[in-house]
RODO-869921 format. One record per atom (N, C-alpha, C, O): x, y, z; residue in one letter. Coordinates in steps of 0.001 Angstrom, whole numbers, plus 500000, padded with zeros to 6 digits. Layout:
<atoms>
XYZA/...
</atoms>
This chain:
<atoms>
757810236739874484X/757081235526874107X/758032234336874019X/759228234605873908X/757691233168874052X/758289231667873766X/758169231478872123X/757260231000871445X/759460232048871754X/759366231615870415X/759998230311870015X/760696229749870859X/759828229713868733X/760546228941867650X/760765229835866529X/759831230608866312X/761843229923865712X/762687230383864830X/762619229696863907X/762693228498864180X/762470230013862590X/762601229240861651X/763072229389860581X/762279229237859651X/764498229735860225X/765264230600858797X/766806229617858714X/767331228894859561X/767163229931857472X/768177229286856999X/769524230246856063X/770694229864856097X/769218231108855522X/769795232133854633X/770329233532855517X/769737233792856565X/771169234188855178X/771603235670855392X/770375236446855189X/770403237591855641X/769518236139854721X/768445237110854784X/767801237080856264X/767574238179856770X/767441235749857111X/767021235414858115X/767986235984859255X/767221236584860011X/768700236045859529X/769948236336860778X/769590237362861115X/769176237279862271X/769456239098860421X/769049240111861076X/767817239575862184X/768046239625863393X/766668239128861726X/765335238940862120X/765783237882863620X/765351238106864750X/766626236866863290X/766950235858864630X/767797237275865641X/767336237382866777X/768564237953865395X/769291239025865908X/768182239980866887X/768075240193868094X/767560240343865850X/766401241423866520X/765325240934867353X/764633241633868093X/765210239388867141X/763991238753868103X/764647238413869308X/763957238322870323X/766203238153869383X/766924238105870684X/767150239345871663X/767013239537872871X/767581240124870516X/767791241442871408X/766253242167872089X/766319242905873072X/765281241927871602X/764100242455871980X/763887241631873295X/763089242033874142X/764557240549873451X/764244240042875401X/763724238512875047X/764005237552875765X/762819238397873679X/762278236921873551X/762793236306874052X/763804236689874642X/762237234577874102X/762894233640874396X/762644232524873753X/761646231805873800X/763800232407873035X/763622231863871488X/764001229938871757X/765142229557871494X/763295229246872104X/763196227995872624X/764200226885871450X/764777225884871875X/764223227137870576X/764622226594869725X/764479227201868096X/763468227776867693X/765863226910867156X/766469227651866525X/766209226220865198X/766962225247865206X/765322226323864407X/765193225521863054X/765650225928862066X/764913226646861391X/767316225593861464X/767610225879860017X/767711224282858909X/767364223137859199X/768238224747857791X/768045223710856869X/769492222608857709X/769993222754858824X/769681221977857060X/770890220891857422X/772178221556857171X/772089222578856491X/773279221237857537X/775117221732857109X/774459221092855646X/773458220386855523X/775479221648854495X/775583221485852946X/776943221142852598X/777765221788853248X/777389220393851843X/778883220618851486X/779064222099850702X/778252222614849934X/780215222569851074X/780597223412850217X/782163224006850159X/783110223470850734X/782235225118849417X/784280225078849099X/784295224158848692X/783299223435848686X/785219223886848284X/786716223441846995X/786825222118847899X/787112221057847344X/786564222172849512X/786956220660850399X/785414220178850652X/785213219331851522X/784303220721849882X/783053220573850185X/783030219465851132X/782986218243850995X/783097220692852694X/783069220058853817X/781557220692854391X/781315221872854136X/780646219950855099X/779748220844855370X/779666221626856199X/779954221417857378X/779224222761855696X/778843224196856351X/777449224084856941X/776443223634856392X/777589224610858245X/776270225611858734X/775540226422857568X/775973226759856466X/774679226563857978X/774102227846857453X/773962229208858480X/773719229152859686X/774162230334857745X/773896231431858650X/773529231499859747X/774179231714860771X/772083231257859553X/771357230806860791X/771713229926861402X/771827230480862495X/771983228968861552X/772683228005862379X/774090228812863214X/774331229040864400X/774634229013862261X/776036229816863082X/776025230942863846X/776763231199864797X/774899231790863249X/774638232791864119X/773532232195865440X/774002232822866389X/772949231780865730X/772091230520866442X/773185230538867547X/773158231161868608X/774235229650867023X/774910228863868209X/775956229983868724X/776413229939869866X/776279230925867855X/776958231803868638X/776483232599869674X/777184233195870491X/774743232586869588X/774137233043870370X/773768232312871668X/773300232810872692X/774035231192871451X/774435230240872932X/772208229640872479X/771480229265873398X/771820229711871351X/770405229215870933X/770620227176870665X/771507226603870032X/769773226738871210X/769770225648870389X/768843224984869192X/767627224968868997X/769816224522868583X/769339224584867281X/768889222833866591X/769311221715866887X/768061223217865779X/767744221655865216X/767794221829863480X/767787222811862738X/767833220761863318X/767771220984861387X/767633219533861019X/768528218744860718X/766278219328861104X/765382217915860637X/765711218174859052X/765909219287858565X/765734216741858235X/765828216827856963X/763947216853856596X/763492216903855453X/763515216828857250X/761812216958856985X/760864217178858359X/761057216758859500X/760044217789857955X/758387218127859231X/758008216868858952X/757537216353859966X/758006216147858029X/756461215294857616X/756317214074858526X/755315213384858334X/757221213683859548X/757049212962860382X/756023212947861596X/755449214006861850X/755781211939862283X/755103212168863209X/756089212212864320X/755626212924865211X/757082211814864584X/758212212410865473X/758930213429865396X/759842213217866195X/759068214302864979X/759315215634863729X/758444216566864759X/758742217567865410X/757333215864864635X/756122217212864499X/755808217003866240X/755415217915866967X/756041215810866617X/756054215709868364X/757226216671868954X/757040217513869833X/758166216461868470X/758924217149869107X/758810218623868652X/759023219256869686X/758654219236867957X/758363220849867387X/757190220643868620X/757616220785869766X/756054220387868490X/754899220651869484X/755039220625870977X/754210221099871755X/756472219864871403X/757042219498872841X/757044221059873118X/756351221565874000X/758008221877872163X/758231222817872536X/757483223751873242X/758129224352874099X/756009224128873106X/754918224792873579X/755330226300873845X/755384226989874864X/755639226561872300X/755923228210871957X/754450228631871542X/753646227998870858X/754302230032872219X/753422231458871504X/753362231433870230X/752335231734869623X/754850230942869457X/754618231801868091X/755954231055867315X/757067231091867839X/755712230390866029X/756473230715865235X/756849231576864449X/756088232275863779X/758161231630864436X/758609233342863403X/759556232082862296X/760437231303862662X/758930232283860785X/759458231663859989X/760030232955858903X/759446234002858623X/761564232391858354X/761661233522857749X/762638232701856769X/763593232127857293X/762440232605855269X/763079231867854038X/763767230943855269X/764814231124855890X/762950230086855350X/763469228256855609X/763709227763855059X/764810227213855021X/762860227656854317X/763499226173852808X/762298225159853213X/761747224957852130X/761702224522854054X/760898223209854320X/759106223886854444X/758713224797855174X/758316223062853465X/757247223219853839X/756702222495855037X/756869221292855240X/755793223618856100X/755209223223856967X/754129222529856931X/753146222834856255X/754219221578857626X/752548220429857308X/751742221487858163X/751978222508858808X/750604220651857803X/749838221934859060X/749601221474860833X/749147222092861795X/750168220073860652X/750572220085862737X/751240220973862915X/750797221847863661X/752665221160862286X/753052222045862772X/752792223462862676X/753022224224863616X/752376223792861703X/751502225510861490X/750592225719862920X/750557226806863495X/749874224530863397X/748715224249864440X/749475224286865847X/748983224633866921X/750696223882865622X/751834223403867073X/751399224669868200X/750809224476869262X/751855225998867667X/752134226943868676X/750945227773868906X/750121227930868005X/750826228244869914X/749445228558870658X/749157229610869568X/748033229509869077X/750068230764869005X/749231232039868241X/749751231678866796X/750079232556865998X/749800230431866530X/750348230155864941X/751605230639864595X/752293231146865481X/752179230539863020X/753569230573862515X/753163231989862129X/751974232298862062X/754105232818861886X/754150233901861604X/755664234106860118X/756844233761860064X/754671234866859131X/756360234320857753X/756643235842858139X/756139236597858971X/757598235972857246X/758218237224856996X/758416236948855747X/759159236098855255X/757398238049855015X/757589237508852766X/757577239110852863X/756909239968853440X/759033239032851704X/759977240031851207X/758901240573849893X/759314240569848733X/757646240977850202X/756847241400848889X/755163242155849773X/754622241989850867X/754928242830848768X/753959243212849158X/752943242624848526X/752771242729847311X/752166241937849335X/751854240421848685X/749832241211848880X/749388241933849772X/749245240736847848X/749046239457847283X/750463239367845792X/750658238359845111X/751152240566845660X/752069240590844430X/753378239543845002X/753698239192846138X/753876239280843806X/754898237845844371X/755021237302845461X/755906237440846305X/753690236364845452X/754147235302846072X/755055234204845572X/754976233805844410X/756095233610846623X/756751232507846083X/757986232658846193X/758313233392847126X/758836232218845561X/760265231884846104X/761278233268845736X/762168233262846586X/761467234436844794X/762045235191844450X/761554236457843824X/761643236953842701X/760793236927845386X/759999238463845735X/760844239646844949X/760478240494844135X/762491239259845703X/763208240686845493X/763711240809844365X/764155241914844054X/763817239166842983X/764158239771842130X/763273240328841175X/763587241181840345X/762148239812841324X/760763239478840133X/760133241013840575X/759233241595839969X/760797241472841706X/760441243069841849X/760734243792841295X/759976244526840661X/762047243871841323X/763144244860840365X/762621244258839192X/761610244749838689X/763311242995838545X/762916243180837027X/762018243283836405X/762009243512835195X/760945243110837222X/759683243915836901X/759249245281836556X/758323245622835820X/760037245960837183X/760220247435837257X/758700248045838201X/757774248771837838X/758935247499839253X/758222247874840330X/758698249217840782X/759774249688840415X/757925249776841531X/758031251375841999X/758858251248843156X/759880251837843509X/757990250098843794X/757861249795845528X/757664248453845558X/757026247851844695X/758331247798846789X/758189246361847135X/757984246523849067X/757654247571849623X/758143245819849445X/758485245685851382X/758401244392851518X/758740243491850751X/757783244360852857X/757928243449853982X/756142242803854443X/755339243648854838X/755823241749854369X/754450241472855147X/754494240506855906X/754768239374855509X/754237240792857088X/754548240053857865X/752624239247858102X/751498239745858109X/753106237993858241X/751438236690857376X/751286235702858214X/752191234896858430X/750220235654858734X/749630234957859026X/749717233656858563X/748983233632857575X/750423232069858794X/751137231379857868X/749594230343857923X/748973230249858982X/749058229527856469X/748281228520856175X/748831228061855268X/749751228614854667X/748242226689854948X/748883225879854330X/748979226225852408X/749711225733851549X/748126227040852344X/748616227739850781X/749857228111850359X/750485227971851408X/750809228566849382X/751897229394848946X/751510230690849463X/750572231286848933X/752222231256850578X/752082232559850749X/750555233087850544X/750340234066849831X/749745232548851055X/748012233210850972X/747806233381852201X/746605233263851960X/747833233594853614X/747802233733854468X/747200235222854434X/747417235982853490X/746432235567855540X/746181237210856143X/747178237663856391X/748229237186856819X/746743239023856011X/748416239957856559X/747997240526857658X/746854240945857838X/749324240585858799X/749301241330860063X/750008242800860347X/749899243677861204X/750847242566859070X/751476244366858966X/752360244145857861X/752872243101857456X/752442245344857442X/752776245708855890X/753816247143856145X/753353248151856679X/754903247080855795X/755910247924855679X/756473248359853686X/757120247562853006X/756106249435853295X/756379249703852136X/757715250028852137X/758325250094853205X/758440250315850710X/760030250700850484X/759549250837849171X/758667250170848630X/760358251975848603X/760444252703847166X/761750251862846786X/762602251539847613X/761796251524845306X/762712250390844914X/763667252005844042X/763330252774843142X/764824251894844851X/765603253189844059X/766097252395842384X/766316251247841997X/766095253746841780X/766170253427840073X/767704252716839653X/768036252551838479X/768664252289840964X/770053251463840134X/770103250466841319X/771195249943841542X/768953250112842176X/769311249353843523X/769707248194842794X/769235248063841665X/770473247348843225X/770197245581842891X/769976244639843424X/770645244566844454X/769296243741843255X/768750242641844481X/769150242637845155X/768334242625846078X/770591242640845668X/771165242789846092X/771268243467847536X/771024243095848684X/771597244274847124X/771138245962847680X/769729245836848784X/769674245809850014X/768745245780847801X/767215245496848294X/767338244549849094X/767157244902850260X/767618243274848927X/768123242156849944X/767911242566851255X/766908242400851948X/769241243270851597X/769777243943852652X/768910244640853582X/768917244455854799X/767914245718852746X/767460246844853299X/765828246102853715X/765120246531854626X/765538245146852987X/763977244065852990X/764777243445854425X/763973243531855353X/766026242885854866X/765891241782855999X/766078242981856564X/764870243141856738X/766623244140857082X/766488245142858040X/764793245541858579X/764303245695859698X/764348245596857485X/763219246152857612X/762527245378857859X/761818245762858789X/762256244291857504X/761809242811858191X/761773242518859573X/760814242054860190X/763244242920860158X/764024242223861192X/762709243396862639X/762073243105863652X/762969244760861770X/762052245799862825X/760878245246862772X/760436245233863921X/759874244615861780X/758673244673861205X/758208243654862093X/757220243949862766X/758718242494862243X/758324241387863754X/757892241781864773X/756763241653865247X/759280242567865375X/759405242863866528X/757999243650867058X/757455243492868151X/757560244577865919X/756937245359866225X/755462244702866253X/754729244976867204X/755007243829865215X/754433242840865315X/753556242090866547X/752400242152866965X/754695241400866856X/754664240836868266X/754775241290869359X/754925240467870262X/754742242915869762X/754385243484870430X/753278244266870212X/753148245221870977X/752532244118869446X/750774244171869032X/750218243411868399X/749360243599867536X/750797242201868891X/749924241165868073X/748498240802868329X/747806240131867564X/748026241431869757X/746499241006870089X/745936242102869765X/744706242062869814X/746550243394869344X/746135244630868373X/746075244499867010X/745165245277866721X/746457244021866014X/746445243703864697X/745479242604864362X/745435241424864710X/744569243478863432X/743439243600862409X/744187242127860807X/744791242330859754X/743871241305861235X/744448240329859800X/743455240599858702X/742247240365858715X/744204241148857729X/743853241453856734X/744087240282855169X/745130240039854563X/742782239808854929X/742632238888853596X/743072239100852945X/743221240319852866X/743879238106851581X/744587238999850978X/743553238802849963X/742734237882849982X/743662240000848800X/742520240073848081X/743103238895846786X/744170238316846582X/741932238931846188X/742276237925845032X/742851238402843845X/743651237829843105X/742277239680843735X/743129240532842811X/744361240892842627X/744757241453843648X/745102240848841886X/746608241457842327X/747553240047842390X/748738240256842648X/747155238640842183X/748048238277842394X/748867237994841911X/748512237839840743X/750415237670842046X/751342237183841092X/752370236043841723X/752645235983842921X/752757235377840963X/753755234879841644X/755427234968841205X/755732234765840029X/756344235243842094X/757919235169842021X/758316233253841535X/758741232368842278X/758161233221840878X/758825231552840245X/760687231845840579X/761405232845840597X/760867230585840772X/762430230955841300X/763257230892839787X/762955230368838715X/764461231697840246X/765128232262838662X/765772231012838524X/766121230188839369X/765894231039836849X/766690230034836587X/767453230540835582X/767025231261834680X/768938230057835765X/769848230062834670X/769929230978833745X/770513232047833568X/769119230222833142X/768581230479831732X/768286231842831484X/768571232360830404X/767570232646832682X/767265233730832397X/768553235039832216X/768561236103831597X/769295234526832854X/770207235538832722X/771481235641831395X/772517236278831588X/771262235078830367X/772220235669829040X/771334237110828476X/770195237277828041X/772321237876828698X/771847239210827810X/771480239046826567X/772266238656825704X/769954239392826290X/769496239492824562X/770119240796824319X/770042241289825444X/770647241612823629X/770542242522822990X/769990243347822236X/770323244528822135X/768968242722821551X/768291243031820681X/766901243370821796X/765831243615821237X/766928243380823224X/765560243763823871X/766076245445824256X/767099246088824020X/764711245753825002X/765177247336825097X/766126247485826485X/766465246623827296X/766333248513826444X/767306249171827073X/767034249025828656X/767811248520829466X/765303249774829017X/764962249337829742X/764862248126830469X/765056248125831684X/764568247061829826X/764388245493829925X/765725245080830642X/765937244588831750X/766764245556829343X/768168245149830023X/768994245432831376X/769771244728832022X/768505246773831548X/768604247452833028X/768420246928834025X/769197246947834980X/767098246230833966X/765928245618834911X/766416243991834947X/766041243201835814X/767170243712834024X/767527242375833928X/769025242507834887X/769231241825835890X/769862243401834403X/771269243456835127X/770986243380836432X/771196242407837157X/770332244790836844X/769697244686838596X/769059243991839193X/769016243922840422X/768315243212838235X/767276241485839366X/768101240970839515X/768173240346840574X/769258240904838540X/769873239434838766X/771463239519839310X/772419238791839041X/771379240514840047X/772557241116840865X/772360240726841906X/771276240646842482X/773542240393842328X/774795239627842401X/774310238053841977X/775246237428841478X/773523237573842035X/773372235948841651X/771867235789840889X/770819236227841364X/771964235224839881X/773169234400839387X/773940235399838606X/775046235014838226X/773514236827838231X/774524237558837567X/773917237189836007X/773751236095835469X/773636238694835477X/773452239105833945X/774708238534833695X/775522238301834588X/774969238197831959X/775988237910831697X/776163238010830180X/775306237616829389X/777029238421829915X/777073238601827812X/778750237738827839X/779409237387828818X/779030237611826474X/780320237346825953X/781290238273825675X/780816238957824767X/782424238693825960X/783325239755825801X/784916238759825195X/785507238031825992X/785369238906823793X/786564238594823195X/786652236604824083X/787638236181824688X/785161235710823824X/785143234602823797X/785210234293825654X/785498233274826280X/784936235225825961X/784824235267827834X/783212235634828325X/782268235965827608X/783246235500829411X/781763235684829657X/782105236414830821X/782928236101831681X/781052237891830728X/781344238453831466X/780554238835832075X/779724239459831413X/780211238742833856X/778970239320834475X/778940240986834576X/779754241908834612X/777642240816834599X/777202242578834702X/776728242784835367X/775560242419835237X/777037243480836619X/776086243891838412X/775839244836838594X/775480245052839751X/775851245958837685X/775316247305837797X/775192247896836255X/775936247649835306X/774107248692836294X/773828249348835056X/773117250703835222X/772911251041836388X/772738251479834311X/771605252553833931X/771439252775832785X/772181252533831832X/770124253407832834X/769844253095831195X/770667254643831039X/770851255599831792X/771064254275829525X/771519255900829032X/771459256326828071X/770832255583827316X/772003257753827332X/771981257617825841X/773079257207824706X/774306257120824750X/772246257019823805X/773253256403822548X/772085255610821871X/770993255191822256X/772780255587820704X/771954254465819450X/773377253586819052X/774565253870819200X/772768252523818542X/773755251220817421X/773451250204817285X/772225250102817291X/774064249119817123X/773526247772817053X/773761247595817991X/774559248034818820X/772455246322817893X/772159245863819396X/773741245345819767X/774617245347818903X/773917245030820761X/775173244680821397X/776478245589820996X/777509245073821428X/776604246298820582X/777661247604819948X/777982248415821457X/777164248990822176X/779463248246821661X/780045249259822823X/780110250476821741X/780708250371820671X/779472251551822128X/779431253001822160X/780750253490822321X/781574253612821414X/781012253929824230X/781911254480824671X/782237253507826235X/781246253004826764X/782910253401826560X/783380252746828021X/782733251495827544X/782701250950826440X/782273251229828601X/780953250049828069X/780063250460828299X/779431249793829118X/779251251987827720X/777841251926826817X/777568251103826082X/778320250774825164X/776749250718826241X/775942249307825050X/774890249615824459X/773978250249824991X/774891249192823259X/773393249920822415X/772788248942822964X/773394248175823712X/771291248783822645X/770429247789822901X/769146247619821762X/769089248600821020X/768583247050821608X/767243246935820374X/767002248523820483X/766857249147819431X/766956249180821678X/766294250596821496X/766981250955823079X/767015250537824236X/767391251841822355X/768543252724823346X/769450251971823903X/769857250904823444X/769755252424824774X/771152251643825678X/771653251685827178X/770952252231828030X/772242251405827333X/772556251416829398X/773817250831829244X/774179250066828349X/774769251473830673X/776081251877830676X/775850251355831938X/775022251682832788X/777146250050831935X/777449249124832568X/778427249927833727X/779369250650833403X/778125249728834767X/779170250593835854X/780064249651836906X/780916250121837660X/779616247834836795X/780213246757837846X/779840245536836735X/778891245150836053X/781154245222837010X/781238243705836576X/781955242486836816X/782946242917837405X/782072241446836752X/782694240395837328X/783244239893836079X/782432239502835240X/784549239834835801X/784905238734834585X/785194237342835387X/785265236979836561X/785326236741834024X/785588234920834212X/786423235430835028X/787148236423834970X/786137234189836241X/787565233666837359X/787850234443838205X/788418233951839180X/787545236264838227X/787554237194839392X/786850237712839882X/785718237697839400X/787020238233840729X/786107239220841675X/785461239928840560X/785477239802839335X/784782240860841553X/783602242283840559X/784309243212840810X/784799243354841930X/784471243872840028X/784950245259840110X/784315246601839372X/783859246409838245X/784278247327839664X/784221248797838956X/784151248676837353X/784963247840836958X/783492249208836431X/783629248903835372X/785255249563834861X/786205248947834377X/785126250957835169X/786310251576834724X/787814250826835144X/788724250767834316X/787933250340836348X/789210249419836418X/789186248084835489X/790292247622835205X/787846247311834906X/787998246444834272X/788656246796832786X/789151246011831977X/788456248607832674X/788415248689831214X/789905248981830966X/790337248806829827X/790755249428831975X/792217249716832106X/792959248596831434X/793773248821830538X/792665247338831885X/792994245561830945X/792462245664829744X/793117245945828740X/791071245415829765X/790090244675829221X/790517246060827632X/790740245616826507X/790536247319827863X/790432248044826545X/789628247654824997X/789989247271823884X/788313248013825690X/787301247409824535X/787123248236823822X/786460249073824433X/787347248632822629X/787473249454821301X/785453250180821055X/784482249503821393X/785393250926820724X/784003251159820679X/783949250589819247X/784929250758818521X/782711249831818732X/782333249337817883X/782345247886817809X/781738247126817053X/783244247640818843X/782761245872819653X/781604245632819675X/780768246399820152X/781323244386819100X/779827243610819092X/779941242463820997X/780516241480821464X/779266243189821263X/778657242152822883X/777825241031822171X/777062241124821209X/778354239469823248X/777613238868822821X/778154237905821557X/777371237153820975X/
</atoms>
C-alpha cells in the first residue's frame, strides 16, 4: 500500500521498521520537530525521524495539522492509509479524511480500557491481568474509534513499563502488518460504552513512595513507574529511585528496612531488587547495598 507514517517516540520505530520491511511504500515519514536536548541542548531528531532518514524515507515534522497548507500538502500525498503510532499532534479531521482507507492508530491498551496518553503505565499500576495492542480505526474522539484487530498479552507479575513497552511496540509492529494485509477482511468493531477508562498522563507527583499504603499498591507503583519517571523514597537525605520490586514477607513500620532492602509497608512489604541513586546509573539492588549498607531498622522516607 501507499502509506503515510505517523510516530515520534522509540515506541513507534519497530512499527516504521516492520511497515518497510513488509514491501510498503511509505510516501512520507511525519514525526514531532528536533527538541533541544543534552547538557549542549542542541536539537535532536526524534527516533523516528532518525530511523526515517536512515532508511533513505522522507520525512516532515510540521509544528501543527491545523493549517490549510499543512493539510494540502498531507492530502498531495494520495496514500491508502495512514499508520499513526504515539505522534504527539492531534489530527483535524481533513486530515483523518486525506487518505483513501483513513488513519489507522496503534493504542498500546485494550481499549475501550485506557484510553489516552499512558496505556502501559495505568495498566500495570492498576494491577491488570492483561493489556495489548488495538489496532483503530482513527475519528476525531480520544481514542473512540472501531477496532480492526486486537492482540492480547498477560502482564507478567514483576514486568515494568518498561519491559511491557518493548514487548506492546513488537507486538504492535506484527499487529499492522497483519492488519493491512486484511484490511478489506476485518469486521470494525464499536467500541462498547462500557468498560471505559482513561490513562491521564503521569505526573510527578505521583511517584513519592507513601509507605503507609499496602504492599501491593507499592509494587504496582514501583513497576508503572519504571524506568520514568521512577518510584522514589528518601535514603540518609538522598532520593533514591526504585525500578524493580515484589511484594514479600515481613511486618514493621511503614517505611522500616527489614533485611537487604525489604521494606515494610502499611500492610506487608516488597523487596526492592533495582535502583537508581542520586546522580547514577540503576543498578542491582545488592551492588547498591555493598556502599549504601543500610542497617535493618532504617526508616525509608
Amino acid at each position: 500500500m501507499r502509506l503515510i507514517f505517523m510516530g515520534t517516540p522509540d515506541f513507534s520505530v519497530p512499527v516504521l521498521e516492520a511497515l518497510n520491511d513488509a514491501g510498503h511504500e511509505i510516501v512520507a515519514v511525519y514525526s514531532q520537530p528536533p527538541r533541544p536536548a543534552g547538557r549542549g541542548k542542541k536539537a535532536r531528531p526524534s527516533p523516528v525521524q532518525a530511523r526515517a532518514e536512515a532508511l533513505g524515507l522522507a520525512v516532515r515534522h510540521p509544528v501543527s495539522l491545523k493549517g490549510a497548507e499543512a493539510q494540502a500538502d498531507f492530502a498531495a500525498l494520495k496514500a491508502d492509509v495512514a499508520v499513526v503510532v504515539a505522534y504527539g499532534l492531534i489530527l483535524p479531521q481533513a486530515v483523518l479524511d486525506a487518505p483513501a482507507r483513513g488513519c489507522l492508530n496503534i493504542h498500546a491498551s485494550l481499549l475501550p480500557r485506557w484510553r489516552g496518553a499512558a496505556p502501559i503505565h495505568r495498566a500495570i499500576m492498576a494491577g491488570d491481568a492483561e493489556t495489548g495492542v488495538c489496532i483503530m480505526q482513527m475519528e476525531a474522539g480520544l481514542d473512540t474509534g472501531p477496532v480492526l484487530l486486537r492482540k492480547k498479552t498477560p502482564i507478567g507479575p514483576e514486568e515494568t513499563t518498561g519491559a511491557l513497552h518493548d514487548r506492546l511496540s513488537t507486538i504492535g509492529a506484527k499487529a499492522i502488518v497483519e492488519a493491512l494485509a486484511q484490511l478489506d477482511h476485518l469486521a470494525p468493531e464499536v467500541q462498547p460504552e462500557e468498560g471505559v477508562t482513561y490513562a491521564t498522563k503521569i505526573d510527578k507527583s505521583e511517584a513519592k513512595v507513601d509507605w503507609t499504603a499496602s504492599a501491593p499498591h507499592i509494587n504496582r507503583q514501583i513497576l508503572g513507574l519504571s524506568p520514568f519517571p521512577g518510584a522514589w523514597t528518601m535514603v540518609g537525605g538522598k532520593r533514591l529511585k526504585l525500578l524493580q520490586s515484589r511484594v514479600a514477607d515481613g511486618n514493621g513500620a511503614a517505611g522500616e528496612v527489614l533485611e537487604g532492602l525489604t521494606v515494610a509497608c502499611g500492610d506487608g512489604a516488597v523487596e526492592i531488587t533495582r535502583v537508581q541513586p542520586e546522580g547514577k546509573g540503576a543498578m542491582d539492588t545488592k551492588d547498591w547495598l555493598l556502599g549504601a549498607r543500610i542497617a535493618p531498622g532504617t526508616i525509608l522516607g
